[in-house]
N, C-alpha and C positions, 0 to 999 in steps of 0.2 A: 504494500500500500504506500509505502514511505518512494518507494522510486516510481508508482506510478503517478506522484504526486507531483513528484522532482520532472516528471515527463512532460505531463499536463501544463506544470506552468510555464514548460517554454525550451526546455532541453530534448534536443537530438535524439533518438534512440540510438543512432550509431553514434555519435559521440561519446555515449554512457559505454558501448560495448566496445568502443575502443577503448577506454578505460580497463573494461574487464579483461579484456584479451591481454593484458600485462601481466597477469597471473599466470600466465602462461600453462592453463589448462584446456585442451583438446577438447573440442565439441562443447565449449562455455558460451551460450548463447540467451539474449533477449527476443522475448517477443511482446507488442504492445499492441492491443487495442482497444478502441473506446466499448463503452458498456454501461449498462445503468443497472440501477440499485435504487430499488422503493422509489422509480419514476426520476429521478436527477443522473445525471450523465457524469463519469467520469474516466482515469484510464486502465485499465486493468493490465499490471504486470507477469510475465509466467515467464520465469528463469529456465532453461532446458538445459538437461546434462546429456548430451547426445550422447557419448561415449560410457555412461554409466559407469562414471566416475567415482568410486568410492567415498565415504564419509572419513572425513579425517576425526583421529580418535581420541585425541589430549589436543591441550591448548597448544604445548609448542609442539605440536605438525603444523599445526594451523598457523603458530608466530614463524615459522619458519619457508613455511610457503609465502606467505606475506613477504618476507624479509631478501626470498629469492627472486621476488618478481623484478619488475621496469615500473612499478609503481612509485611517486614520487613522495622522498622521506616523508612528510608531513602528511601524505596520505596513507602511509602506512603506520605511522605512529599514532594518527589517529583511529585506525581500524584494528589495529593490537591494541590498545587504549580498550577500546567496545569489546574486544573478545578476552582479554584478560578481566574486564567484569565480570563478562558474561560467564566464565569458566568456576570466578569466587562463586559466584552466588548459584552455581550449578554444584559448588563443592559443599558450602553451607548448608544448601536444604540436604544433602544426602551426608553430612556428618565426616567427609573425606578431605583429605588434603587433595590440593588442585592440581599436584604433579599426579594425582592416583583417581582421578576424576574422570570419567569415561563421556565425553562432549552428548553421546546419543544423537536426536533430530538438529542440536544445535551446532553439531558438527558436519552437518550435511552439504554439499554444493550449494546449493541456493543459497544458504544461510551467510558462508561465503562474499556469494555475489549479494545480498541483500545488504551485508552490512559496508565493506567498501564499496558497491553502488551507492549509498547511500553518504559517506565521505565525498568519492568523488565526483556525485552529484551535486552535492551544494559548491564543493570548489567550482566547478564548472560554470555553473550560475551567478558565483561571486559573491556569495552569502557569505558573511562574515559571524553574523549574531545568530542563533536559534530562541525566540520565545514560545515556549507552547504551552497550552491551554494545561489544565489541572487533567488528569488521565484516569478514562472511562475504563475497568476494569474487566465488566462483564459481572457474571452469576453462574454455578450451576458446578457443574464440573467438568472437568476434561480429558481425556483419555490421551494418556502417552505412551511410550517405551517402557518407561517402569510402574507403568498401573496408571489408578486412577485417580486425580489427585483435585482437589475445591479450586476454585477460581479466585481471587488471581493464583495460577502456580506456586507452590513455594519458590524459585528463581525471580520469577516474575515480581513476587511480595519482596525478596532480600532487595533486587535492583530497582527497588521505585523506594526504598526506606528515604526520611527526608523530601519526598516529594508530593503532591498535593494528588491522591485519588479518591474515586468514587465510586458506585456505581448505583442502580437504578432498579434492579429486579430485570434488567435485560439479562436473559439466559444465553450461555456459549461466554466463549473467550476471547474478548475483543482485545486485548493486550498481551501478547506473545513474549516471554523471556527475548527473544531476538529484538523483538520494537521497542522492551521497557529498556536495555541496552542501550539500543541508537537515542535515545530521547535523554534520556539519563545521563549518558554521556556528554552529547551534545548542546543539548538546553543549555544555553546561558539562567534562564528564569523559567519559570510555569508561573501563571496569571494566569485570570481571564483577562479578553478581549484588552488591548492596551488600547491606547489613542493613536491611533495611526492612519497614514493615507494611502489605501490597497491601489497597485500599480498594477498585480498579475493575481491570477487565484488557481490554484491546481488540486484537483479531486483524484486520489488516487483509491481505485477498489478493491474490497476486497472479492477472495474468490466467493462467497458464500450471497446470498441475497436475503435480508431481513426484513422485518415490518416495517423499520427504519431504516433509513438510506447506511447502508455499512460501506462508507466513505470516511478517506482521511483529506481534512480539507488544509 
């Protein structure tokens, strides 16, 4: 949702994916198109692992594939920044240090491409600051790799600690361990709505379709 939004408001799809091809993994590929959700339009993301790429399985395969790319220092510092969170608070809820922490979905390809797309999206665009909104969590529960666990996640709840959430009795899980990461990370602030003068607006979807628009605006 986070790069179909980065898409919408105004960035290349092949821009983004020449980004990704620095990672230097075979059959790493975007595809974008528009799509709507409870009647409003926006662009729907789907990462492709053509080659059926394996899941990397500790944090440093992953800092280290980062570390071997053509990706540019400050975009990789930024993207091992997001997954070495993402790895603590993966090690936190399951009670394990994070050299002996096994990544599961969060170490999958996409997850990968979601989170440096997601760095070298905004560099792309020029975005220097992130503000965002207090963070919708979802309800209910969710079904992963190691069972089945309340909403938000345990990962999910370590990496939003200090951060403003919510939720509503909407059921499912609108806030994925990978997105409380990127926001977490990058957020300068969470507020609602500041004073501002909107230039561009981009709607990125999800895959799912809800009563309400499951768009990230």
């Amino acid at each position: 949702m986070i790069l179909g939004a980065i898409i919408d408001a105004g960035l290349k799809v092949q821009a983004l994916q020449k980004e990704l091809e620095k990672l230097r993994l075979p059959g790493l590929a975007l595809e974008a198109r528009r799509t709507r959700r409870a009647g409003l339009s926006g662009t729907w993301v789907d990462v492709i692992n053509r080659k059926q790429l394996p899941p990397f399985k500790t944090f440093s395969e992953m800092e280290r594939r980062i570390l071997k790319s053509a990706l540019s220092r400050p975009i990789q510092e930024r993207s091992i920044e997001i997954f070495k969170r993402l790895a603590k608070a993966e090690a936190e809820a399951h009670g394990k240090r994070i050299d002996r922490t096994h990544l599961h979905e969060v170490g999958a390809i996409d997850t990968l491409a979601d989170v440096v797309g997601a760095v070298a999206g905004l560099s792309l665009l020029k975005i220097d600051r992130v503000i965002a909104s207090p963070i919708h969590v979802g309800a209910g529960v969710v079904q992963t790799d190691s069972g089945a666990f309340p909403i938000p996640a345990p990962a999910t709840a370590a990496l939003l600690k200090g951060r403003p959430i919510y939720a509503t009795g909407a059921q499912g899980e609108l806030t994925t361990p990978t997105g409380a990461a990127i926001l977490s990370t990058l957020a300068f602030e969470f507020t609602p709505l500041p004073l501002m003068t909107v230039e561009r607006i981009g709607s990125g979807a999800g895959t799912t379709d809800r009563a309400t628009p499951n768009l990230l605006r």
